[in-house]
PDB file of the backbone (N, CA, C, O) and the ligand in Angstrom, with CONECT records:
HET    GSH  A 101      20
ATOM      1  N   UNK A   1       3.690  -9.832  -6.456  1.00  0.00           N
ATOM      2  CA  UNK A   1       4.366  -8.777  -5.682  1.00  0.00           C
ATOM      3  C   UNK A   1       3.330  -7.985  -4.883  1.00  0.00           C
ATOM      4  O   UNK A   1       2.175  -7.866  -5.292  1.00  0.00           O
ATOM      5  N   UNK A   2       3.642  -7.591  -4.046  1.00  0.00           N
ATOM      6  CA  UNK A   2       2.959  -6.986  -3.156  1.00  0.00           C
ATOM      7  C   UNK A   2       2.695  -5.576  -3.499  1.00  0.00           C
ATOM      8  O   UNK A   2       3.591  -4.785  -3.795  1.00  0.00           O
ATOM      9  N   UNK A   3       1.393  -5.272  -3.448  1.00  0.00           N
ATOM     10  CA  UNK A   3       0.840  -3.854  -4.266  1.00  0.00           C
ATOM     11  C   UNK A   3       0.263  -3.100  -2.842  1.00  0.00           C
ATOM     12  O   UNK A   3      -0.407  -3.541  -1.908  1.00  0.00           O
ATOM     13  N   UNK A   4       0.985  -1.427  -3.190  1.00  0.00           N
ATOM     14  CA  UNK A   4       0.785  -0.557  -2.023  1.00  0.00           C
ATOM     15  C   UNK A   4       0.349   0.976  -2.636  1.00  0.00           C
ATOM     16  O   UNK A   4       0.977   1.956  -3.037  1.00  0.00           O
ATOM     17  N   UNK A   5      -1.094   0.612  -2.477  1.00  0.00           N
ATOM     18  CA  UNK A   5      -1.586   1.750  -3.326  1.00  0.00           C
ATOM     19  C   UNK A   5      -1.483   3.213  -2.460  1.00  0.00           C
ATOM     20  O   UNK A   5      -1.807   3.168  -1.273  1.00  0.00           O
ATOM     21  N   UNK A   6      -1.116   4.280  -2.936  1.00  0.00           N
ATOM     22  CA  UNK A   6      -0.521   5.502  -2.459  1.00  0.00           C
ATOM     23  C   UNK A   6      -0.759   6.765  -2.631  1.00  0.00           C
ATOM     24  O   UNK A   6      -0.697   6.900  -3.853  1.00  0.00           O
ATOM     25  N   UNK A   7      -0.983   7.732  -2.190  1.00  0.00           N
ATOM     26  CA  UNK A   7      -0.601   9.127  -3.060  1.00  0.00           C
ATOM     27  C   UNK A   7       0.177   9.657  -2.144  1.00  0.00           C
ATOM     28  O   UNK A   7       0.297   9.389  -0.949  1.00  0.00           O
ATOM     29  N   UNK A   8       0.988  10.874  -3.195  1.00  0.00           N
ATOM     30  CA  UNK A   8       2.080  11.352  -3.498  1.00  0.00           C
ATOM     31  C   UNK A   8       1.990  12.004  -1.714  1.00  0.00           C
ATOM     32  O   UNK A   8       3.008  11.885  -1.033  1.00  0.00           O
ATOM     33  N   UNK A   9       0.927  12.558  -1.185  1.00  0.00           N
ATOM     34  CA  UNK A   9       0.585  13.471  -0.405  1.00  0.00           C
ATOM     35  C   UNK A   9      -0.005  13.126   1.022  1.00  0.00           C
ATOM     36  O   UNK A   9      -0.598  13.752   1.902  1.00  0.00           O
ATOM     37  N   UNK A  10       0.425  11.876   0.837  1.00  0.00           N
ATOM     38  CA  UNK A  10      -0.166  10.964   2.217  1.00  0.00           C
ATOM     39  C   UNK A  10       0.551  11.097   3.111  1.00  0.00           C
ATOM     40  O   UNK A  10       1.482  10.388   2.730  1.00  0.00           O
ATOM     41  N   UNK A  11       0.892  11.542   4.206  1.00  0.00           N
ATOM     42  CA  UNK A  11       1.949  10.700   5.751  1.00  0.00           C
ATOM     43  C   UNK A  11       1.875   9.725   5.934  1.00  0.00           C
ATOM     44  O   UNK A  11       2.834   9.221   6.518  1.00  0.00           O
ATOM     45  N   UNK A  12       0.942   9.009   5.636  1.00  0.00           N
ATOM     46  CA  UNK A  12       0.379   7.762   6.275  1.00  0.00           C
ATOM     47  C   UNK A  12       0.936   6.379   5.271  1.00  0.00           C
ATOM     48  O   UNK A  12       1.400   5.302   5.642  1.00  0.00           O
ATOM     49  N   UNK A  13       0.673   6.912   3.850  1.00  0.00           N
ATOM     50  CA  UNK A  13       1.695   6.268   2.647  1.00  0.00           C
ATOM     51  C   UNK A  13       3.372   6.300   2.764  1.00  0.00           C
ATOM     52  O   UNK A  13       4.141   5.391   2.449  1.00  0.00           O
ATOM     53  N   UNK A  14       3.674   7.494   3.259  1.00  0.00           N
ATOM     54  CA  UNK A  14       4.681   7.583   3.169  1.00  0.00           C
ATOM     55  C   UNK A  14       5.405   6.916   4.970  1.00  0.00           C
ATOM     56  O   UNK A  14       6.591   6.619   5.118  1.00  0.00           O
ATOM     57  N   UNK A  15       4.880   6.871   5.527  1.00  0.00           N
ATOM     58  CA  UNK A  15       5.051   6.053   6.555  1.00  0.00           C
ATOM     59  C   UNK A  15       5.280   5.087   6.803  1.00  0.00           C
ATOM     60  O   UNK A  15       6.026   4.640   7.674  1.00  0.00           O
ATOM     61  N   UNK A  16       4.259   4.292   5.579  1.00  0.00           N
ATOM     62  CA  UNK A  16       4.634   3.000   5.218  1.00  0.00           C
ATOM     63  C   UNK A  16       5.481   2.235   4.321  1.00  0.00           C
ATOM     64  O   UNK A  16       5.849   1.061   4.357  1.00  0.00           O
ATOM     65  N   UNK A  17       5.721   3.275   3.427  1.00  0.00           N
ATOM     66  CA  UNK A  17       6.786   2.943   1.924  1.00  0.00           C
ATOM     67  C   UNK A  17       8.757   3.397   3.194  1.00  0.00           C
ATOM     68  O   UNK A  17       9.889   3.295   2.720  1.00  0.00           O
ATOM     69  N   UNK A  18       8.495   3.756   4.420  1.00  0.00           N
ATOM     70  CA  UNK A  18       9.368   4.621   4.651  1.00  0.00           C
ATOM     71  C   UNK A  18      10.014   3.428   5.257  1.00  0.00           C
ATOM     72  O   UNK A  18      11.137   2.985   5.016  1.00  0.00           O
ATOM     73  N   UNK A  19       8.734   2.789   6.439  1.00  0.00           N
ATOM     74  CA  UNK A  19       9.082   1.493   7.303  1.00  0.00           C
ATOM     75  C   UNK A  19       9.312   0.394   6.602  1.00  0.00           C
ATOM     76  O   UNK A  19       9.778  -0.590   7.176  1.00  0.00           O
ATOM     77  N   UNK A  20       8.937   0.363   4.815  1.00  0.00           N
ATOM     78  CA  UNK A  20       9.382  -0.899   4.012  1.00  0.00           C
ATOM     79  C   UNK A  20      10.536  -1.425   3.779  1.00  0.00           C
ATOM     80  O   UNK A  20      11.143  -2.493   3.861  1.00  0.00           O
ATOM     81  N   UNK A  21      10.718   0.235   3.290  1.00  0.00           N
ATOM     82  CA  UNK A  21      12.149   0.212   3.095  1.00  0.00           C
ATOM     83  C   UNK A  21      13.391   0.112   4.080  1.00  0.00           C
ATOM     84  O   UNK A  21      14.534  -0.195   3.741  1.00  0.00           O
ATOM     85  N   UNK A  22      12.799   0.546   5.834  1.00  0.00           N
ATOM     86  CA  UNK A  22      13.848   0.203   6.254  1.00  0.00           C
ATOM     87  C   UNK A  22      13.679  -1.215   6.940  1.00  0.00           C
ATOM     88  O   UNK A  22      14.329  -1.450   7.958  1.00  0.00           O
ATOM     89  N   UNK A  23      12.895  -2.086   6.454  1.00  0.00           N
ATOM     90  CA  UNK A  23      12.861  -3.712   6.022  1.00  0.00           C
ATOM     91  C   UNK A  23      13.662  -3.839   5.484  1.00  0.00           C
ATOM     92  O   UNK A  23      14.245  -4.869   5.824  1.00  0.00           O
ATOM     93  N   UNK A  24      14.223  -3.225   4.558  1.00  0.00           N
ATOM     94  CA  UNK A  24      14.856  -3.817   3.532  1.00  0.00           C
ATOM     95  C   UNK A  24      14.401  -4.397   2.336  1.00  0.00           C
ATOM     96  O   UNK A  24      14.917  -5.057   1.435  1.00  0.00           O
ATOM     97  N   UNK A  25      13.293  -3.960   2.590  1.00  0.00           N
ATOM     98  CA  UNK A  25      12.138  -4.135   1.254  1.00  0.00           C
ATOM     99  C   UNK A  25      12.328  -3.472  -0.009  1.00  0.00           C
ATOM    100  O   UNK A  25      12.414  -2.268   0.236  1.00  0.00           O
ATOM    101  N   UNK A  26      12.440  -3.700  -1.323  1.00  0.00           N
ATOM    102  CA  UNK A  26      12.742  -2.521  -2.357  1.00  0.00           C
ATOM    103  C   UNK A  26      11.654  -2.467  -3.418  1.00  0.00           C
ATOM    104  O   UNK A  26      11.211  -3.336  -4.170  1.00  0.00           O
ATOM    105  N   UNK A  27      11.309  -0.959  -3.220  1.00  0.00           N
ATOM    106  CA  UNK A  27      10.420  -0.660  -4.143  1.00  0.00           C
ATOM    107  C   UNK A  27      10.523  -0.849  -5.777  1.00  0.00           C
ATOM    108  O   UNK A  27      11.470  -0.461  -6.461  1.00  0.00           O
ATOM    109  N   UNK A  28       9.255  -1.579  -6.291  1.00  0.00           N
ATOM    110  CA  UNK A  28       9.337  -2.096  -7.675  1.00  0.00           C
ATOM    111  C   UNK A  28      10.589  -3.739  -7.416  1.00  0.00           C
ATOM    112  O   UNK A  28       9.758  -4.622  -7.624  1.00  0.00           O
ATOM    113  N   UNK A  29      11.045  -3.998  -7.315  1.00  0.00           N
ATOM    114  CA  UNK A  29      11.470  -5.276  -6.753  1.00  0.00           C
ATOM    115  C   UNK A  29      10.706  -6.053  -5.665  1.00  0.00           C
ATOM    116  O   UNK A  29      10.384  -7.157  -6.105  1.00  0.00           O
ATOM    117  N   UNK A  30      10.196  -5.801  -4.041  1.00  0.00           N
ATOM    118  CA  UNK A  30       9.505  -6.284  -3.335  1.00  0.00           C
ATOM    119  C   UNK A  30       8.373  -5.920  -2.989  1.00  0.00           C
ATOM    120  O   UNK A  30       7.484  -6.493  -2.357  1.00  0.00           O
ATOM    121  N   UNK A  31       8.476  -4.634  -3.575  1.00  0.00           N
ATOM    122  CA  UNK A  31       6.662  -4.216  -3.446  1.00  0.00           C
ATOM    123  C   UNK A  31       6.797  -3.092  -4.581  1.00  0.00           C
ATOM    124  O   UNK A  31       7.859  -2.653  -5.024  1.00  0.00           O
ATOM    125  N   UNK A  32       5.451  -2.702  -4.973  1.00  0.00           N
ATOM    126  CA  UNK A  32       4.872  -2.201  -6.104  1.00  0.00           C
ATOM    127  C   UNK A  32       4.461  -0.526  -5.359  1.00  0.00           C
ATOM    128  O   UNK A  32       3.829  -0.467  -4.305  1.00  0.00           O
ATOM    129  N   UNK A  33       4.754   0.256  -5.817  1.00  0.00           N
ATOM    130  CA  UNK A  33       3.810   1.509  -5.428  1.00  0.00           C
ATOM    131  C   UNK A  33       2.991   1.797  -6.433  1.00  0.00           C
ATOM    132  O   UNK A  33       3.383   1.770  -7.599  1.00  0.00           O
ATOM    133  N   UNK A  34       1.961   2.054  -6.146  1.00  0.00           N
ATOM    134  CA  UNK A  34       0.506   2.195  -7.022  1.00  0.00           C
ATOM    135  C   UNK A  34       0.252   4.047  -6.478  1.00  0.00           C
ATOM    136  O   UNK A  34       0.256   4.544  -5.352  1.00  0.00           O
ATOM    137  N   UNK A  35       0.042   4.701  -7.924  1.00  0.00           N
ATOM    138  CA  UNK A  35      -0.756   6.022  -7.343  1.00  0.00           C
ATOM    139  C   UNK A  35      -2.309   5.865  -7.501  1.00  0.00           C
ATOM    140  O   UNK A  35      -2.980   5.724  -8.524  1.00  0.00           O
ATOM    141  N   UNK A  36      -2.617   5.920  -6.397  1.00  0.00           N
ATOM    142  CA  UNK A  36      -4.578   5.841  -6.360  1.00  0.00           C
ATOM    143  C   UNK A  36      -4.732   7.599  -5.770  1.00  0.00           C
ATOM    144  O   UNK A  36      -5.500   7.769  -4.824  1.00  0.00           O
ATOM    145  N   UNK A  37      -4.059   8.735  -6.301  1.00  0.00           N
ATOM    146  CA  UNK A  37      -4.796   9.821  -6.114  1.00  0.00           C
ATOM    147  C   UNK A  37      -6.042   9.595  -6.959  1.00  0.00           C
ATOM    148  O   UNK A  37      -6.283   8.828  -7.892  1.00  0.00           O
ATOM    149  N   UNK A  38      -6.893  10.703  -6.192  1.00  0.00           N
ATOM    150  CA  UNK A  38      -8.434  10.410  -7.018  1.00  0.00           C
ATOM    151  C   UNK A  38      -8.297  10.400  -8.397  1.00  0.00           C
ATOM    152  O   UNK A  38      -7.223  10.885  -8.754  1.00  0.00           O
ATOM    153  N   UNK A  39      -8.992  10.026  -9.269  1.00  0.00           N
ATOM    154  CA  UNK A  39      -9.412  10.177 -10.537  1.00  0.00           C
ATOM    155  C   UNK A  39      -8.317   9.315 -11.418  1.00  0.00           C
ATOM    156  O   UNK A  39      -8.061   9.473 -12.612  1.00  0.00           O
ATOM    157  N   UNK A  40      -7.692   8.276 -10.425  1.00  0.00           N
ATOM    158  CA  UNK A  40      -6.624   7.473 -11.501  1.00  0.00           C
ATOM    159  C   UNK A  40      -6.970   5.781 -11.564  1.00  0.00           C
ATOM    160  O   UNK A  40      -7.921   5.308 -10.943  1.00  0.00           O
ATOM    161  N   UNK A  41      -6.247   5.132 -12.226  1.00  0.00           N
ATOM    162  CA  UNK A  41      -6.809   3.911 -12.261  1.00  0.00           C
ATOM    163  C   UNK A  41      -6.400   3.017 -10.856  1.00  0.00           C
ATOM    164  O   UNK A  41      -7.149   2.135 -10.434  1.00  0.00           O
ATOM    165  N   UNK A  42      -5.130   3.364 -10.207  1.00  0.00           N
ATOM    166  CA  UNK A  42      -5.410   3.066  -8.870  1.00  0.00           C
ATOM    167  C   UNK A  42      -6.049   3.227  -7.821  1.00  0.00           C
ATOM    168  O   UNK A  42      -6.008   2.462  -6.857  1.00  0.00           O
ATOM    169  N   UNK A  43      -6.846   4.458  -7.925  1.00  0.00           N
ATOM    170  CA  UNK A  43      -7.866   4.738  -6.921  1.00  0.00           C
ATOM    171  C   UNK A  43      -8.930   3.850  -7.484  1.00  0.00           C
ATOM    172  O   UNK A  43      -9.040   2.944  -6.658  1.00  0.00           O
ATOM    173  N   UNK A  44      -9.881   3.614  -8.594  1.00  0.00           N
ATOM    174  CA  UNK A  44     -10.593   2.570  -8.899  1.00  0.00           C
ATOM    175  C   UNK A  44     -10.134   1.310  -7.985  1.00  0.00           C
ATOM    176  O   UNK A  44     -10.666   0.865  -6.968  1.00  0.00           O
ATOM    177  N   UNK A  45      -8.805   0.817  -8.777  1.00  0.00           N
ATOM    178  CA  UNK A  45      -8.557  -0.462  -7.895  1.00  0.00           C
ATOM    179  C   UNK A  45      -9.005  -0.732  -6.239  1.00  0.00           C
ATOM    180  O   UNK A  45      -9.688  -1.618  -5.726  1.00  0.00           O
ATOM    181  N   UNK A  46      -8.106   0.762  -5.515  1.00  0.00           N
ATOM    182  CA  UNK A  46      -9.035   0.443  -4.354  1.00  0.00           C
ATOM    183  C   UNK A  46     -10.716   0.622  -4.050  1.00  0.00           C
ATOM    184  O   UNK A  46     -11.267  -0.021  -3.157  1.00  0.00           O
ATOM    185  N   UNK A  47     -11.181   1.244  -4.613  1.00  0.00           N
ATOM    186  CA  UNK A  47     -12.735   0.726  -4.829  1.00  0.00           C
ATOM    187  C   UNK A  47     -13.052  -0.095  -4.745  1.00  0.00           C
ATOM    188  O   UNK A  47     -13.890  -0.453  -3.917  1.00  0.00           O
ATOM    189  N   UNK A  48     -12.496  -0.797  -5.610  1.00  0.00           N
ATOM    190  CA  UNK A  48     -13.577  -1.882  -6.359  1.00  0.00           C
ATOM    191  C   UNK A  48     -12.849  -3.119  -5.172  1.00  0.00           C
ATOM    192  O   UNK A  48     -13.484  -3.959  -4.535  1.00  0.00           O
ATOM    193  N   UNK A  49     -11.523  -2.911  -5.155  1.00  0.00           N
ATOM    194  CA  UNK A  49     -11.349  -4.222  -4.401  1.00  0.00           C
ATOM    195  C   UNK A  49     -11.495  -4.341  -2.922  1.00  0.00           C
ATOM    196  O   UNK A  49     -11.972  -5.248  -2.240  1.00  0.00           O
ATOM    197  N   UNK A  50     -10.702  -2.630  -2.443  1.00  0.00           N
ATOM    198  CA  UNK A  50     -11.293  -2.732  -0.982  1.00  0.00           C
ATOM    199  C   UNK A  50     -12.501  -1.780  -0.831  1.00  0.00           C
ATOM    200  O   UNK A  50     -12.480  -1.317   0.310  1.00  0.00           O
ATOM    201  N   UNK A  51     -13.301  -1.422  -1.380  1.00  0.00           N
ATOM    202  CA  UNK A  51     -14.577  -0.771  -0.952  1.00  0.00           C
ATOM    203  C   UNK A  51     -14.510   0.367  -0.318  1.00  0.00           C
ATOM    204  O   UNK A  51     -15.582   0.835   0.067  1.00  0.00           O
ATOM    205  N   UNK A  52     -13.289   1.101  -0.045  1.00  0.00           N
ATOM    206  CA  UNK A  52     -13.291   2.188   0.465  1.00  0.00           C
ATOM    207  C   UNK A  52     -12.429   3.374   0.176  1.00  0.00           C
ATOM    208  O   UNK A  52     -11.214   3.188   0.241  1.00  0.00           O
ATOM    209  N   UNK A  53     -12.760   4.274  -0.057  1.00  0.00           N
ATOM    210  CA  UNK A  53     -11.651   5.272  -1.000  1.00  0.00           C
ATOM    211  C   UNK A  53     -10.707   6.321   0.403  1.00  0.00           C
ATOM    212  O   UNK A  53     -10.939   7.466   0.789  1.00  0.00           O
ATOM    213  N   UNK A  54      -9.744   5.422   0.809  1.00  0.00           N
ATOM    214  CA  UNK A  54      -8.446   5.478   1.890  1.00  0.00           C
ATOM    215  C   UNK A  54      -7.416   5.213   1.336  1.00  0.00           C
ATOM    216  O   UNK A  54      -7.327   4.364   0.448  1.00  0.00           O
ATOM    217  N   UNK A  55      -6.444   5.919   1.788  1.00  0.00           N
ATOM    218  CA  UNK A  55      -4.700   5.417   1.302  1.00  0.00           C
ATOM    219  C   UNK A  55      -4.346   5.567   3.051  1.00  0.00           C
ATOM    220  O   UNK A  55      -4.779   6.251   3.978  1.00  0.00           O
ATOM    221  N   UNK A  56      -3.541   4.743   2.912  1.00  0.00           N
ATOM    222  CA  UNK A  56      -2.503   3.295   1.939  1.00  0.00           C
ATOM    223  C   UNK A  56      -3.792   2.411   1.677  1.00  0.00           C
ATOM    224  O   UNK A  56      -4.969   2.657   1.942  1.00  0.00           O
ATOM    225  N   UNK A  57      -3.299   1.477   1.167  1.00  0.00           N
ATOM    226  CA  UNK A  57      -4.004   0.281   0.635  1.00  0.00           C
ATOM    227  C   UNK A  57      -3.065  -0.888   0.187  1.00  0.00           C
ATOM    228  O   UNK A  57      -2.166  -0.843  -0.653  1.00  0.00           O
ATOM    229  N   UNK A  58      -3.493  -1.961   0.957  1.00  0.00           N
ATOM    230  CA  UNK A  58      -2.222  -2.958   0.608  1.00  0.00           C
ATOM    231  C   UNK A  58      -3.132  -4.032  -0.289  1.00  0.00           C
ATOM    232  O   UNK A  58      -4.349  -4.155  -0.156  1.00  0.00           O
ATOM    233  N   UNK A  59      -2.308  -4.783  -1.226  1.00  0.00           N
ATOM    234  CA  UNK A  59      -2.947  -6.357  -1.636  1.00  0.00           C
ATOM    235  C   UNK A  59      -1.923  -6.516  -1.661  1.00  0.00           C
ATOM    236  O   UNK A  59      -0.956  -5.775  -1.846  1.00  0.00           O
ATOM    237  N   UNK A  60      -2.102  -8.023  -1.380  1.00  0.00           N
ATOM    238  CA  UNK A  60      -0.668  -8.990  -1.221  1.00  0.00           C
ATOM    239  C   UNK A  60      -1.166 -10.687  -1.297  1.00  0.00           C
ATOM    240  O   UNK A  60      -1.170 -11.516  -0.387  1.00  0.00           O
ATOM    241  N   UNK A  61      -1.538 -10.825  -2.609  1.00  0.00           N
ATOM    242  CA  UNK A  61      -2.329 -11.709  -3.429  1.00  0.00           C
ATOM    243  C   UNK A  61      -3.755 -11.954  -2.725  1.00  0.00           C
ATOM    244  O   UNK A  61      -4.361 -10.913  -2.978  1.00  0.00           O
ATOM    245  N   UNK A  62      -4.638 -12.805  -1.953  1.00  0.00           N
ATOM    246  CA  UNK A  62      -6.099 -12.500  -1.189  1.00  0.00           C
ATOM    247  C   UNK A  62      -5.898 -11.683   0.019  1.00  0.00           C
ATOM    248  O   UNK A  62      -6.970 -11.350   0.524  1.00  0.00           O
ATOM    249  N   UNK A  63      -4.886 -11.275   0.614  1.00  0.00           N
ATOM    250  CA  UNK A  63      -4.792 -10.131   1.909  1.00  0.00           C
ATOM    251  C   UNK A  63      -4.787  -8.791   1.136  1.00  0.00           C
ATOM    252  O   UNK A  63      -3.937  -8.364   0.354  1.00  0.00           O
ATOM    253  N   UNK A  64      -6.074  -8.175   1.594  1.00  0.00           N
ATOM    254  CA  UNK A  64      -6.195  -6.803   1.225  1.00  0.00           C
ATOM    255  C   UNK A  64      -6.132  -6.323   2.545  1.00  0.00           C
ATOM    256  O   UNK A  64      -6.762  -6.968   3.383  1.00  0.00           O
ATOM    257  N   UNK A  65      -5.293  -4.990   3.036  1.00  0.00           N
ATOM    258  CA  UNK A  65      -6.155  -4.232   3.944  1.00  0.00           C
ATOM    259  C   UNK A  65      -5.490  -2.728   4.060  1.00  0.00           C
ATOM    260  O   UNK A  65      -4.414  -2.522   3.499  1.00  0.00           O
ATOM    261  N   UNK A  66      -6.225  -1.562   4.882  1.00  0.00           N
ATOM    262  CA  UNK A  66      -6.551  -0.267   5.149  1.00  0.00           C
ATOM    263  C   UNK A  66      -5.244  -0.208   6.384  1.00  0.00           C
ATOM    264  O   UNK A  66      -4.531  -1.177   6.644  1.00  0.00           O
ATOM    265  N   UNK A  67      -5.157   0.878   6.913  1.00  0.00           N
ATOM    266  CA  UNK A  67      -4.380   1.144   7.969  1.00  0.00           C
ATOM    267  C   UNK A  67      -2.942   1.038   7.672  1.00  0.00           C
ATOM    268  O   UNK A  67      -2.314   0.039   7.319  1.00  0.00           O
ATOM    269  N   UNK A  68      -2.574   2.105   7.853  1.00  0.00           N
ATOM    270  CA  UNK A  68      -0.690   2.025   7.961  1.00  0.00           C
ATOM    271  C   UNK A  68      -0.239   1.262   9.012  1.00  0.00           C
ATOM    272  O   UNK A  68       0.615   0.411   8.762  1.00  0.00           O
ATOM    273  N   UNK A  69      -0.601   1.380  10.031  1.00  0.00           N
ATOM    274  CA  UNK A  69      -0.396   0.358  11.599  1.00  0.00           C
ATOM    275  C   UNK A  69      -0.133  -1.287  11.385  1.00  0.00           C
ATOM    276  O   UNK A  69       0.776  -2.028  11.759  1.00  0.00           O
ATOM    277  N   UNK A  70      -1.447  -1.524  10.550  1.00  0.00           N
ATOM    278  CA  UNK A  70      -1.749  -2.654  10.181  1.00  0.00           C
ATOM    279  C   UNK A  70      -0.844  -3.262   9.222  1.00  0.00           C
ATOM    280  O   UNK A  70      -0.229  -4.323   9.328  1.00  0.00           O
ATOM    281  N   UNK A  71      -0.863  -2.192   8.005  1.00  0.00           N
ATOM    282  CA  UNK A  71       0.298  -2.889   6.674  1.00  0.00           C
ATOM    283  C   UNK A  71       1.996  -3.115   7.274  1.00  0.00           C
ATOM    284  O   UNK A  71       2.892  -3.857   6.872  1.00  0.00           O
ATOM    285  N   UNK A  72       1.945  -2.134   8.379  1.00  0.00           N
ATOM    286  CA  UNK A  72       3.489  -2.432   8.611  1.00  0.00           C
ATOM    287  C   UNK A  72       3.386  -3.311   9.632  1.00  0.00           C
ATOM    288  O   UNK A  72       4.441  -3.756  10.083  1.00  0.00           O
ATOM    289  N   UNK A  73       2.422  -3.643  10.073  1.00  0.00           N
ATOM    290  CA  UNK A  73       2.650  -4.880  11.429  1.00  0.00           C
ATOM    291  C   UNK A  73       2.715  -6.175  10.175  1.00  0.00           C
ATOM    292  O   UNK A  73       3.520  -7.080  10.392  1.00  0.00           O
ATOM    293  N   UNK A  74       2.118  -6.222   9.266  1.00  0.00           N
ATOM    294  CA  UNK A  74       1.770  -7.525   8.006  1.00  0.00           C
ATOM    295  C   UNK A  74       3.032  -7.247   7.781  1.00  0.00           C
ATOM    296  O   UNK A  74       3.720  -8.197   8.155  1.00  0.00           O
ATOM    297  N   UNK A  75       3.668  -6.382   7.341  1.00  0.00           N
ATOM    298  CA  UNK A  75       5.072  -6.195   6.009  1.00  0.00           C
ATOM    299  C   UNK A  75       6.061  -7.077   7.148  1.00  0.00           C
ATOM    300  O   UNK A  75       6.746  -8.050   6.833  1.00  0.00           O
ATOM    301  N   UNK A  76       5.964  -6.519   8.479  1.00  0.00           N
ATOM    302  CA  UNK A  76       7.256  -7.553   9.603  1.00  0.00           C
ATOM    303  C   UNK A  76       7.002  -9.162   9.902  1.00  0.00           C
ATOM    304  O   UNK A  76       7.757 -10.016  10.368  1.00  0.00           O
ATOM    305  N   UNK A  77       5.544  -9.230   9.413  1.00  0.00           N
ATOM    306  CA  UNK A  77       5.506 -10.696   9.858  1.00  0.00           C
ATOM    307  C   UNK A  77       5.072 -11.251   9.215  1.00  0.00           C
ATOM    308  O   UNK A  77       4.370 -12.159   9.661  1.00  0.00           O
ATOM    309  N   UNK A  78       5.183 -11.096   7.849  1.00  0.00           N
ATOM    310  CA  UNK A  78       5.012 -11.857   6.792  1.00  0.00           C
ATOM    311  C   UNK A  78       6.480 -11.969   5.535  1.00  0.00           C
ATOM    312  O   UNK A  78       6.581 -12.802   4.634  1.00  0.00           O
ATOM    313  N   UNK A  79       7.348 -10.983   5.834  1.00  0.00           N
ATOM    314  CA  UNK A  79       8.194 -10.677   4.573  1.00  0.00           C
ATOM    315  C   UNK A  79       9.553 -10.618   5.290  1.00  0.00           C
ATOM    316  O   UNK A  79      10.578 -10.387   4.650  1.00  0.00           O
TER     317      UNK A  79
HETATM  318  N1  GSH A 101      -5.759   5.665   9.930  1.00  0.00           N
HETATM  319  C1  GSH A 101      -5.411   5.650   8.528  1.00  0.00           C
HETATM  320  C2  GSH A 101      -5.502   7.052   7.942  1.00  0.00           C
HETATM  321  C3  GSH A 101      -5.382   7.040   6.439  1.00  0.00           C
HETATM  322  C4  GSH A 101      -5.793   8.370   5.845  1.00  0.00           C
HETATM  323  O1  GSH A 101      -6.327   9.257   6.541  1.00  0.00           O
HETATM  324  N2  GSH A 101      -5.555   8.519   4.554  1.00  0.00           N
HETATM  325  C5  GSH A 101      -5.985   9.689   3.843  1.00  0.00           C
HETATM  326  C6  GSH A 101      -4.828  10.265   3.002  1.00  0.00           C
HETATM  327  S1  GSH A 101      -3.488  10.786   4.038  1.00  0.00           S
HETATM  328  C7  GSH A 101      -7.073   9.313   2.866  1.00  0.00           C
HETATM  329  O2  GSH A 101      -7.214   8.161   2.516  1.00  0.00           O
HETATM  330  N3  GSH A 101      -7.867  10.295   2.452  1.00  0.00           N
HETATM  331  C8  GSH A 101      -8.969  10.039   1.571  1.00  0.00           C
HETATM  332  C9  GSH A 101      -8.609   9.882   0.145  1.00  0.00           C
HETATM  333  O3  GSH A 101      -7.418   9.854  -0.226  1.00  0.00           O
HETATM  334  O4  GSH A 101      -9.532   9.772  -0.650  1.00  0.00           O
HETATM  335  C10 GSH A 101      -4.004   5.035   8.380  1.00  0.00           C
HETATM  336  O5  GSH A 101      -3.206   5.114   9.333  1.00  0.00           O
HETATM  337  O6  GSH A 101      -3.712   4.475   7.318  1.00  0.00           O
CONECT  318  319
CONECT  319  318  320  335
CONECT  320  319  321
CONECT  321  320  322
CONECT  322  321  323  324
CONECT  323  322
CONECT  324  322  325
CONECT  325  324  326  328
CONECT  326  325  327
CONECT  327  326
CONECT  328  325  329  330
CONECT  329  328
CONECT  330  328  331
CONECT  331  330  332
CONECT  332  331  333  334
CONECT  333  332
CONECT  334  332
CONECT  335  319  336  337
CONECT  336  335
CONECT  337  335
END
């Protein structure tokens, strides 16, 4: 499933969980929301996997990437 790491306090998260859904995408069914506010085990994750401590953050099994622009141009032409 497709993992969309987040915090609560983002525009930029919520921009993207906003455009998922009106995919028709459903959260915890087609994609995962992850909280990576600092100091949690999702913010590690994006560390360690994408190297840079930014939200959103997508993985979607070897496609990792940064940018809300980007995850919702991937979420339309991949899903
Ligand atoms: N251009 C980026 C901006 C992302 C951004 O500025 N995210 C902020 C949160 S709203 C962030 O990662 N701040 C640093 C942090 O959370 O550690 C996008 O559109 O995704």
């Amino acid at each position: 499933m497709i993992q969309l790491y987040i915090r609560e306090d983002c525009p930029f998260c919520k921009k993207v969980d906003k455009a998922a859904q009106e995919m028709g995408l459903r959260p915890d069914k087609d994609y995962q929301l992850i909280n990576a506010a600092p100091l949690t085990p999702g913010r590690d994750v994006v560390l360690k996997v994408g190297g840079k401590a930014m939200v959103p953050f997508m993985i979607d099994g070897d496609t990792t990437m940064y940018e809300s622009d980007d995850i919702i141009a991937y979420l339309k032409s991949t899903v």
